[in-house]
MARLODO-529125 format. One record per residue (C-alpha): x, y, z. Coordinates in steps of 0.02 Angstrom, whole numbers, plus 50000, padded with zeros to 5 digits. Example, Ala and Ser with C-alpha at 12.3 -4.5 7.8 and 13.67 -1.06 7.14 Angstrom:
BEGIN
506154977550390/506844994750357/
***
This chain:
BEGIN
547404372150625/549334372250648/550234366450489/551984358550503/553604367550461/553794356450287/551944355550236/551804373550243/553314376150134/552704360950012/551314369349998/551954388249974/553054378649839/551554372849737/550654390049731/552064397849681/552464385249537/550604385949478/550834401049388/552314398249295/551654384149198/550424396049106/551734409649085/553044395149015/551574388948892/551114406948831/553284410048816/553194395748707/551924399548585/552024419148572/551394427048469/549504416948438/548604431748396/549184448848311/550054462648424/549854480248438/551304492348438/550474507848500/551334523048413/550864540848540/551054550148409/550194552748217/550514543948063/551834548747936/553204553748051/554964547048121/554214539048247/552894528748172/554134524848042/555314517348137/553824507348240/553044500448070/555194495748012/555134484748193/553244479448182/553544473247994/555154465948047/554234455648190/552724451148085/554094441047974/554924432048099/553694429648222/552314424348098/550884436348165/550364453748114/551344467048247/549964480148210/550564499248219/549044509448324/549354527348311/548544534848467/549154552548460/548874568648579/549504574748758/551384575048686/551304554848682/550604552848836/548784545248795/549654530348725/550814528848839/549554525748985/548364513548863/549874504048873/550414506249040/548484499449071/548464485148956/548634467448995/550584461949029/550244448348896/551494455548749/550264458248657/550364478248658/551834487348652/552454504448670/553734515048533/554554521948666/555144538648586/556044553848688/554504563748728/554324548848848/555644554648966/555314571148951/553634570249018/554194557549138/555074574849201/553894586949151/552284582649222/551664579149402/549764570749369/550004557449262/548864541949287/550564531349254/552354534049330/553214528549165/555084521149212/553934509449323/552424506249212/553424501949060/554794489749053/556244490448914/556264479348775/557874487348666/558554501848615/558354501648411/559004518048391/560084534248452/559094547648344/560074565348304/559214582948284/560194594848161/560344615848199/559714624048026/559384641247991/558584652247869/559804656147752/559374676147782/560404673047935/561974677747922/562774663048008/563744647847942/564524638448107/564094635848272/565314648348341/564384661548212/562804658648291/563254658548475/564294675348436/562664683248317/561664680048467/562504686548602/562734701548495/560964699948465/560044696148611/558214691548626/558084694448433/558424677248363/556654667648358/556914649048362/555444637148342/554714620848394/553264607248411/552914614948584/553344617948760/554264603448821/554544593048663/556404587848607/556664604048479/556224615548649/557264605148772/558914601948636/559024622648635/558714626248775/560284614648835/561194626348698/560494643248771/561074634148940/562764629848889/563064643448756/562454656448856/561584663948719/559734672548733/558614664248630/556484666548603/555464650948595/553884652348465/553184635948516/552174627648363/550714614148366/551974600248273/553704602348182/553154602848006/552194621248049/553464625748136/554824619447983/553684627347874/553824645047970/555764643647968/555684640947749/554584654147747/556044663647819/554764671047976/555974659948099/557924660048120/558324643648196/557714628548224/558504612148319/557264600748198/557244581548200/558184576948038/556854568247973/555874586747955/557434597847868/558424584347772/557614588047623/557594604347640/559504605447671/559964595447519/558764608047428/559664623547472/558184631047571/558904628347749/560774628947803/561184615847926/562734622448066/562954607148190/561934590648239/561694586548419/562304570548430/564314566948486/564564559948317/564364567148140/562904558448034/563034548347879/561784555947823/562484572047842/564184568747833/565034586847819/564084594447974/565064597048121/564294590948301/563834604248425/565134596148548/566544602148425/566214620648486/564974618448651/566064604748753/565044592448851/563324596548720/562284580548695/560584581948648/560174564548556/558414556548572/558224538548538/556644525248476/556344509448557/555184496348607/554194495348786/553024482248867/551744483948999/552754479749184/552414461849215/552664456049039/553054437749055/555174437249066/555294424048900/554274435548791/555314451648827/556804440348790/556234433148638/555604451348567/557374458548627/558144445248521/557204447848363/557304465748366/559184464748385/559284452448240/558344467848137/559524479148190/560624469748123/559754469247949/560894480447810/559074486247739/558504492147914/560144497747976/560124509847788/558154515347830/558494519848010/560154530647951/559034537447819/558024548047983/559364553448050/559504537248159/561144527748217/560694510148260/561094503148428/560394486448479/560834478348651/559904471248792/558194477448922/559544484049053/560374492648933/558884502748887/558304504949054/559964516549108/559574525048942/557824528248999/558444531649196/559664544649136/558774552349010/557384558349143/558774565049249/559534576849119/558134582549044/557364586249230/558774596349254/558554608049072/556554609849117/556714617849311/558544628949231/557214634349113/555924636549170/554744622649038/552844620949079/551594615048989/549654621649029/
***
């Protein structure tokens, strides 16, 4: 049967408006039931921190429980694709944490093609990584150590939670940039590796600040630079990097993901309830506390975060060489 021009598009008009009045409805009474906030990574560290801050943050305003899930192994990527695979409801979300872009990058057979599986919520935070060495070394700047190692090559041993993570990737830029010879003794998790460096059987270490801060205000590891463009609160003496490497930038960042297809009006209204955290003095003090500088803003904004990220740090693994078994 041959429809007419307008009853075909009458019709076409009506199946494409039935499914907005569910997705309106669920907009407007989000959240009914608690949400998850699945964390890649184990309990106890920066990253599922900052994810319980946001969840308890949520829970307050939104009046449901936003439930932290630590799902940890394959560098973050097991909970990554359990949420890249869950319903595009809102009711799981992702801590989108720096290892994300990396393996974006890094590996080729991933069940999930992240910057297309998981949309941006917001930004919470630009997160810094601080260069410390033993205090054996005989080192106190930046300059010191790029000039100690080039008159030293291949003997500096600097550490990290593995092939491919942030700590590898962040020197490696340096031994890029620097042009300095540096060996990687990759560790199963910073703290071992953190350990290793007190223990004085590692020189260097480009550690999350979360891992050496108390171990720099107790004398046992001497901090030279941070990686970030700007000098941290939290560590308010230590020059950046980018005062002696021009053009060094090796921040990660925490934020909050969704499964693609999350209804529009619930990414919205998590985006603005996050931002009104971020805007809290308490959270704002407890994200600067780990080493965090608080940034806010909208999806988009995230997204070219994300986007770029997986460019750069693309670039560091093939100069390098990075592979993971």
């Amino acid at each position: 049967m041959t429809f007419p021009r307008r009853r075909f598009l009458q019709l076409a008009a009506g199946a494409a408006a039935l499914p907005a009045v569910p997705r309106v409805a669920q907009a407007d009474t989000y959240p009914s039931r608690p949400v998850r906030i699945i964390v890649g990574f184990a309990a106890g560290g920066a990253t599922d921190i900052q994810a319980r801050l946001m969840g308890q943050w949520l829970s307050d305003r939104l009046g449901q429980q936003f439930i932290v899930e630590n799902r940890g192994g394959a560098s973050g990527n097991i909970g990554t694709e359990a949420v890249a695979k869950s319903p595009a409801d809102g009711y799981t979300l992702l801590q989108v944490v720096t290892p994300n872009v990396i393996n974006a990058a890094l590996y080729s057979n991933l069940n999930f093609d992240f910057l297309r599986d998981i949309v941006p919520v917001v930004c919470a935070a630009r997160l810094a990584y601080v260069v410390v060495v033993h205090p054996s070394v005989p080192v106190t700047t930046i300059p010191e150590l790029i000039a100690y190692a080039k008159a030293n090559p291949g003997k500096m041993n600097y550490g990290s939670a593995g092939p491919g993570t942030p700590q590898n990737i962040s020197c490696e830029l340096f031994k890029m940039m620097a042009g300095v010879d540096l060996v990687h003794v990759p560790y199963r998790g910073g703290a071992p590796a953190t350990t290793d460096l007190v223990a004085g059987h590692l020189q260097v270490i480009f550690s999350p600040v979360s891992e050496s801060i108390q171990h720099i205000r107790a004398g046992k590891l001497r901090p030279l630079g941070v990686t970030t463009t700007t000098r941290l609160d939290v560590l308010p003496d230590v020059p950046t990097i980018a005062d002696f490497v021009p053009g060094y930038e090796a921040s990660g960042f925490a934020g909050i993901g969704a499964p693609r297809g999350t209804p529009a009006e619930i990414i919205t209204l998590l985006n603005k309830e996050l931002n009104a955290g971020l805007a809290d003095a308490n959270v704002r003090a407890r994200i600067e506390e780990l080493g965090g500088t608080v940034l806010g803003g909208t999806p988009a904004e995230f997204g070219t975060i994300l986007t770029e990220a997986v460019e750069k740090w693309a670039k560091v693994i093939k100069f390098a060489g990075i592979k993971v078994e």
